[in-house]
C-alpha positions in Angstrom: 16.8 7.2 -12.4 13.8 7.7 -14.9 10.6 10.4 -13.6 7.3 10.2 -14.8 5.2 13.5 -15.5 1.9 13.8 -13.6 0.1 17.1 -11.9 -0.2 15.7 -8.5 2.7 13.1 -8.0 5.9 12.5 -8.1 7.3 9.6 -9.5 10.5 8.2 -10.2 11.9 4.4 -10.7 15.1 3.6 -9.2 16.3 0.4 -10.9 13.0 -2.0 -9.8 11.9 0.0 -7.2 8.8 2.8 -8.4 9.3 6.1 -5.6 5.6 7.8 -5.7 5.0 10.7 -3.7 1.7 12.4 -3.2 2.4 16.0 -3.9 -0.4 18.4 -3.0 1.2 19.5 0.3 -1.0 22.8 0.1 -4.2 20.8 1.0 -2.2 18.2 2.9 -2.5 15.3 0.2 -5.9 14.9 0.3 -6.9 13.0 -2.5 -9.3 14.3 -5.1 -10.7 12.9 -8.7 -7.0 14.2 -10.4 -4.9 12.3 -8.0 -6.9 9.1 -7.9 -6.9 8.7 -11.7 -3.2 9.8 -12.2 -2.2 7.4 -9.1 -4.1 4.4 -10.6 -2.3 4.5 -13.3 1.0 5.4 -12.3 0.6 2.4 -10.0 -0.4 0.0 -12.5 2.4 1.2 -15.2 4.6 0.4 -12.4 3.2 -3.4 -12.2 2.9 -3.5 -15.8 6.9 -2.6 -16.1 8.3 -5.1 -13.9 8.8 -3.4 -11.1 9.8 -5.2 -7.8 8.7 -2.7 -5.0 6.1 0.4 -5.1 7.0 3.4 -2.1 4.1 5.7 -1.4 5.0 8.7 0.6 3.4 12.3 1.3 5.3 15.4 0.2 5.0 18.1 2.9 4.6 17.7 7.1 1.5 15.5 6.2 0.9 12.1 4.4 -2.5 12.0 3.6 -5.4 14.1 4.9 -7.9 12.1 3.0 -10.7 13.2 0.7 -10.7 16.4 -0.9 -13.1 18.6 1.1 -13.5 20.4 -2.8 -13.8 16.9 -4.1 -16.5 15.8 -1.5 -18.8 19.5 -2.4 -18.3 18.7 -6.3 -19.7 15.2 -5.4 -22.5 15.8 -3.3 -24.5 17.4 -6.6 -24.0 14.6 -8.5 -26.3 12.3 -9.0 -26.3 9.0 -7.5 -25.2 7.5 -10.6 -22.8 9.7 -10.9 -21.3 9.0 -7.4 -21.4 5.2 -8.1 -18.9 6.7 -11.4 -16.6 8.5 -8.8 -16.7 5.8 -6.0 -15.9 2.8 -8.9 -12.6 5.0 -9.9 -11.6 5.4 -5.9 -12.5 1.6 -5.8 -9.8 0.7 -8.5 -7.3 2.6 -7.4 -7.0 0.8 -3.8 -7.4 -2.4 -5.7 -4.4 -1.5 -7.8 -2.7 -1.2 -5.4 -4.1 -4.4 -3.4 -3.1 -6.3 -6.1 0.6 -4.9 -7.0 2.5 -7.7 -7.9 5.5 -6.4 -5.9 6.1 -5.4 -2.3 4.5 -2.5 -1.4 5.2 0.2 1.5 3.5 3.4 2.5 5.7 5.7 4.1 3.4 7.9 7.2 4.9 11.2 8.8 2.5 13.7 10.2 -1.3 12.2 9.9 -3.5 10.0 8.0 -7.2 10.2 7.9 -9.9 8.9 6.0 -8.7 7.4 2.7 -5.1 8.2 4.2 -5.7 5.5 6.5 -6.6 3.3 4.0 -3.4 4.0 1.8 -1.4 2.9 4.7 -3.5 -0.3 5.2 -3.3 -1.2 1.3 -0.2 -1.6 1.4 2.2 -4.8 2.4 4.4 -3.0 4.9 3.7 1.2 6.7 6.0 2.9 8.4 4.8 5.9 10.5 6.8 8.4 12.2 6.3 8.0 16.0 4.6 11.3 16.5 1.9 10.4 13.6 -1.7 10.6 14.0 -4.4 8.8 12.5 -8.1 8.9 11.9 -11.2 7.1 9.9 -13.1 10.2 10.7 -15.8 9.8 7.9 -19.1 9.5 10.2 -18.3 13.1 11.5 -19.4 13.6 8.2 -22.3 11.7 8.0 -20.3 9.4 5.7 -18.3 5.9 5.6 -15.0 4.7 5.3 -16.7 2.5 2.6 -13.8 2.3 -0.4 -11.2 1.3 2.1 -13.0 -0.9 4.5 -12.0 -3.9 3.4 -8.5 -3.3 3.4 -8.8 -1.7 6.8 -10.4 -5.1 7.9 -8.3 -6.9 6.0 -5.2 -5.6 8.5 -6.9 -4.7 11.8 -9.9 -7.0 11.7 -13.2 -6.5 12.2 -12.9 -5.4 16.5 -10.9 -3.0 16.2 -12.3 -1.3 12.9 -16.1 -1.9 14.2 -14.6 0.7 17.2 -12.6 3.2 15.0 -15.1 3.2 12.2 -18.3 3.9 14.8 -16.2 6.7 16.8 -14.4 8.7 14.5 -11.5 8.8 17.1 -7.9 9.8 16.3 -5.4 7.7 17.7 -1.5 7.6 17.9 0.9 5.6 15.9 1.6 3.1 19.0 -2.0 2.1 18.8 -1.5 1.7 14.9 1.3 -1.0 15.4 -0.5 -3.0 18.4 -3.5 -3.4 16.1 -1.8 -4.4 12.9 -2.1 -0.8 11.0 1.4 -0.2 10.5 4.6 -2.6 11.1 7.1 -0.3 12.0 7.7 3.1 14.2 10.6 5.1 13.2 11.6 8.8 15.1 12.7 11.4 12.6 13.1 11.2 8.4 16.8 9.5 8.8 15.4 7.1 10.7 11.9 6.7 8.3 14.6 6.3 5.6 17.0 3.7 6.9 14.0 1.6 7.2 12.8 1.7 3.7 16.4 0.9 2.4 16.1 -1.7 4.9 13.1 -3.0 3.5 13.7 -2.5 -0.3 17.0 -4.3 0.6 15.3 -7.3 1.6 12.7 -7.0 -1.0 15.0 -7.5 -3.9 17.0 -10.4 -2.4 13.9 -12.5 -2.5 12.3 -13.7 -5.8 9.8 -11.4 -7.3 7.9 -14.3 -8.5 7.5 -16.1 -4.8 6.7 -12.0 -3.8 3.9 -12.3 -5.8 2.8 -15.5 -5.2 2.8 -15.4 -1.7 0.5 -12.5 -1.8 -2.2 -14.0 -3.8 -2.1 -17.0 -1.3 -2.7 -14.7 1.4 -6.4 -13.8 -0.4 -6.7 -17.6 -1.2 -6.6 -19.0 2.0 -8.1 -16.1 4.1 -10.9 -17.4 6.1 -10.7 -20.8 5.3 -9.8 -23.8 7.0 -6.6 -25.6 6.7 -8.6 -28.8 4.0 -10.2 -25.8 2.5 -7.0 -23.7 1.2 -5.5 -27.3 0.7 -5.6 -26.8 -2.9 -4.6 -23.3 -3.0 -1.7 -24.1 -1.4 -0.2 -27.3 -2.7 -1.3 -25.7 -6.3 1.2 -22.4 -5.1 3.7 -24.3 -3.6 4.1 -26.6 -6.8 3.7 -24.3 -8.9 6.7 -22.2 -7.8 8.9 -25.2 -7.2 8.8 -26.3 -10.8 9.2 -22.9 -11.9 12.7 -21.8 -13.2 13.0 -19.2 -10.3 12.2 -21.6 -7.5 14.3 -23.8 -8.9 17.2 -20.8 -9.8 17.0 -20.1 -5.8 17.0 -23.5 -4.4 19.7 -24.4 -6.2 21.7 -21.0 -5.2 20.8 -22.0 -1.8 22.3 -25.5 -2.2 25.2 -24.4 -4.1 25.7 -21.2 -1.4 25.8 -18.6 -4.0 23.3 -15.4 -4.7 20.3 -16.4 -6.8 20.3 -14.7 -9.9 17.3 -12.8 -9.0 18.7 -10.4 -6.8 19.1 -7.3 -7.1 21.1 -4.8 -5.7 19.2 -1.4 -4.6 20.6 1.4 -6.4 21.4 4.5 -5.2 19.2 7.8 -6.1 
């Protein structure tokens, strides 16, 4: 196991698989100018390096309270050039993550709110503990969810954001699954935990190539009709089958052997 040094994270690989937890428990994670430049780039060294899968967690009872309340007073006397600064860096750190080249999976006990929310909905897979609550509270500030809107839409759609974005409402994890938010419920950390191994298990039999690949189809043919992702898709799908690992896993398959791309998860 190799750690990485930052003031509000920590971060540790496990073979291919980059554990980053958010760790200002004493203002509930909430997420201010420090932790959104160190987690940008601790989330793009980890693409950069190879690695296969990215866990984001919470340290503490909570996983993400959102935005700074500090952050949000030091921000309101900038200018608003200097907001458009701030909101760019915010901006890039939800596309890093977007556009992680491996699996990705937020990890939810306690609450989510605001930009918490949209942490969970970056990322590929989220697990919330069944008691966890959620909110895109922003307009009882007078403010938007802007920065994570389109990944909130991107997993909900727009019906059910237009009604959580307008109201402000909390709402329970069961209502987070039926609208696409989160993909799993789990009661208690043991159980939280078995799923992630579950996941990262599965992760790292498939090829990290086709991992990646299958995600930037999704973008491709998003909203379009079936002749108008046709080139996307025959271009992914021929692409990967004359690649050496399409080729290294068909041929496992055929041969009924393990592909040489997998991995086994390592213990921490």
């Amino acid at each position: 196991m190799a750690t990485e040094q930052y003031s509000t994270l920590l971060a540790s690989h496990h073979g291919s698989v980059m554990d980053i937890t958010l760790n200002r428990p004493d203002v509930r994670n909430a997420l201010d100018e420090t932790l959104i430049a160190e987690l940008t780039q601790c989330v793009l060294r980890a693409g950069e390096t190879g690695c296969r899968a990215l866990v984001l967690r919470g340290a503490g009872p909570v996983f993400s309270a959102g935005a700074d309340l500090n952050w949000m007073a030091r921000a309101a006397a900038f200018t608003e050039e200097q907001n458009l600064e701030d909101a760019r860096k915010a901006q890039q750190l939800f596309a890093g993550i977007a556009h992680f080249p491996g699996a990705t999976i937020a990890v939810v006990q306690g609450a989510a709110f605001g930009g918490g929310v949209g942490l969970a909905a970056v990322c590929d897979i989220a697990i919330a503990d069944e008691a966890a609550v959620f909110a895109l509270s922003e307009v009882r500030l007078g403010l938007a969810p802007a920065i994570v809107a389109p990944y909130i839409i991107e997993k909900i759609g727009p019906g059910a954001a237009r009604a959580l974005f307008v109201t402000g409402e909390r709402f329970d994890s069961a209502t987070a699954l039926r609208i696409g938010l989160i993909q799993h419920i789990t009661s208690g950390e043991q159980e939280r935990e078995q799923r992630v191994v579950a996941l990262l298990t599965r992760i790292l039999e498939a090829g990290p190539q086709a991992i990646a690949a299958a995600k930037s189809l999704i973008r491709a043919v998003t909203g379009k009709s079936p002749d108008e992702a046709a080139e996307a898709t025959a271009t992914c799908i021929a692409g990967l089958r004359a690649g050496a690992e399409g080729q290294e896993g068909v041929g496992a398959f055929l041969e009924k052997r393990p592909p040489s791309f997998v991995e086994a998860l390592p213990e921490k």
